[in-house]
C-alpha positions in Angstrom: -57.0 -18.4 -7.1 -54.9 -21.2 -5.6 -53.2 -23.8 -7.8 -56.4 -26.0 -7.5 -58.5 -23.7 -9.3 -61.2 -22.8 -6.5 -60.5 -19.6 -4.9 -58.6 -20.0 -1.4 -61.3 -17.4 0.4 -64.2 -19.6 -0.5 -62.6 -22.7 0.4 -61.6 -21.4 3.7 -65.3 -20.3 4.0 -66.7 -23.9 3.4 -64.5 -25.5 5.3 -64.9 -23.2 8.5 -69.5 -23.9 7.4 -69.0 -27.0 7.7 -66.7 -27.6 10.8 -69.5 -25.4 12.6 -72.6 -27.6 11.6 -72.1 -30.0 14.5 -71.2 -28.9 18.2 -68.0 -29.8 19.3 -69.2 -32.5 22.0 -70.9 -34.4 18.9 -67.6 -34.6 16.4 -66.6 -37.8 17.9 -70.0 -39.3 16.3 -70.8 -37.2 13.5 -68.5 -34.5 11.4 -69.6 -32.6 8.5 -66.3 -31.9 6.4 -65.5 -30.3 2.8 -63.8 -32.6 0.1 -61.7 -30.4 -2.3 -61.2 -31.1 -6.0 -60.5 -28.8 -8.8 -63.4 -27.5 -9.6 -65.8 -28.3 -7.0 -66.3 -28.9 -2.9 -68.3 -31.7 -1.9 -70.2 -31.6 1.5 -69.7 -34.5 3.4 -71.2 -36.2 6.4 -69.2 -38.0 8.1 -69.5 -40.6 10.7 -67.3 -43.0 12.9 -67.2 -46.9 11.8 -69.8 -48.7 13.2 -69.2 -52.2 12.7 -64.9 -53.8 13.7 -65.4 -55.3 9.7 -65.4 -52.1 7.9 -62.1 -51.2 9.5 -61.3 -47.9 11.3 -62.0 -45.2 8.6 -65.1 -43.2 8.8 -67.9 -43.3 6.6 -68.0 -40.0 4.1 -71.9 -39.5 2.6 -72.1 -36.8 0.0 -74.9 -34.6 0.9 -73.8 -31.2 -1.8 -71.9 -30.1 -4.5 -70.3 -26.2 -4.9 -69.2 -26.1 -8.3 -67.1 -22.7 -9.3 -67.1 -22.2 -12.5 -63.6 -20.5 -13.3 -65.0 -18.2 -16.6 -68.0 -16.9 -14.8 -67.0 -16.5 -11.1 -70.2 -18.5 -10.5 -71.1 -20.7 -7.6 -73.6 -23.6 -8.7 -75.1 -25.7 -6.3 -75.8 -29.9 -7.1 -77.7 -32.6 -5.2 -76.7 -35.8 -5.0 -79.2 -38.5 -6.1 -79.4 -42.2 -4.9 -77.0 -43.5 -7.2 -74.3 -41.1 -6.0 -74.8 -38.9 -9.0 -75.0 -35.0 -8.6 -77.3 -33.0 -10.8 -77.9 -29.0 -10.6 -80.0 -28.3 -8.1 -82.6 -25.9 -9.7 -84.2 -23.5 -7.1 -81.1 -22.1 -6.6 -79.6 -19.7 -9.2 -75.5 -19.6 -9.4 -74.0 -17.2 -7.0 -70.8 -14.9 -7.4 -70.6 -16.1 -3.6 -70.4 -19.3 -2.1 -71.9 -17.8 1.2 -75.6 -17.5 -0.5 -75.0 -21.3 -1.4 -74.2 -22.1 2.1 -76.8 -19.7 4.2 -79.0 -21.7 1.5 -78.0 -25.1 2.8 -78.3 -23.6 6.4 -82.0 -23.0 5.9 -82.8 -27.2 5.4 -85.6 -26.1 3.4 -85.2 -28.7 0.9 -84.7 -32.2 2.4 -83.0 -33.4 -0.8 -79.8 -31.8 1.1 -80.3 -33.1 4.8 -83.2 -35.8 4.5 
């Protein structure tokens, strides 16, 4: 477990999903990156500015939630709704590993995640 709270393997693991979502030649207009806090990883989509205004920083668009629960070992995967909120997402049990999370995510099956 790292000083965060979330253990460094899994971390690693999401960050290393999401860096291989978009091919290389596309990261200069879309990235799909991990935010860390400490007690959850939130999915990001990522994209350049689009308009001089809104200054030079790209946009960041929650798209999932990986909350580790620290007690259980568990793995619970939230969507976001359109208010910015997460809730648990509820055709997915919790998982031991963040991998069954992820391969679900990979799937798009549910366009809650990936519209």
């Amino acid at each position: 477990m790292s000083a965060r709270g979330l253990p460094d393997l899994d971390v690693v693991r999401v960050q290393r999903w999401c860096a291989g979502q978009v091919p290389e030649q596309l990261r200069g207009e879309i990235r799909v990156e991990c935010d860390v806090a400490p007690r959850h990883l939130t999915i990001c989509e990522c994209r350049p500015p689009w308009r001089e205004d809104l200054g030079p920083e790209w946009t960041r668009f929650p798209i999932a939630r990986l909350h580790h629960t620290k007690a259980t070992g568990l793995w619970t995967l939230y969507w976001r709704d359109r208010h910015m909120k997460f809730h648990r997402y509820q055709h997915l049990a919790p998982s031991p590993h963040v991998q069954d999370l992820l391969d679900y995510l990979d799937q798009r099956a549910d366009p809650i995640f990936w519209g």
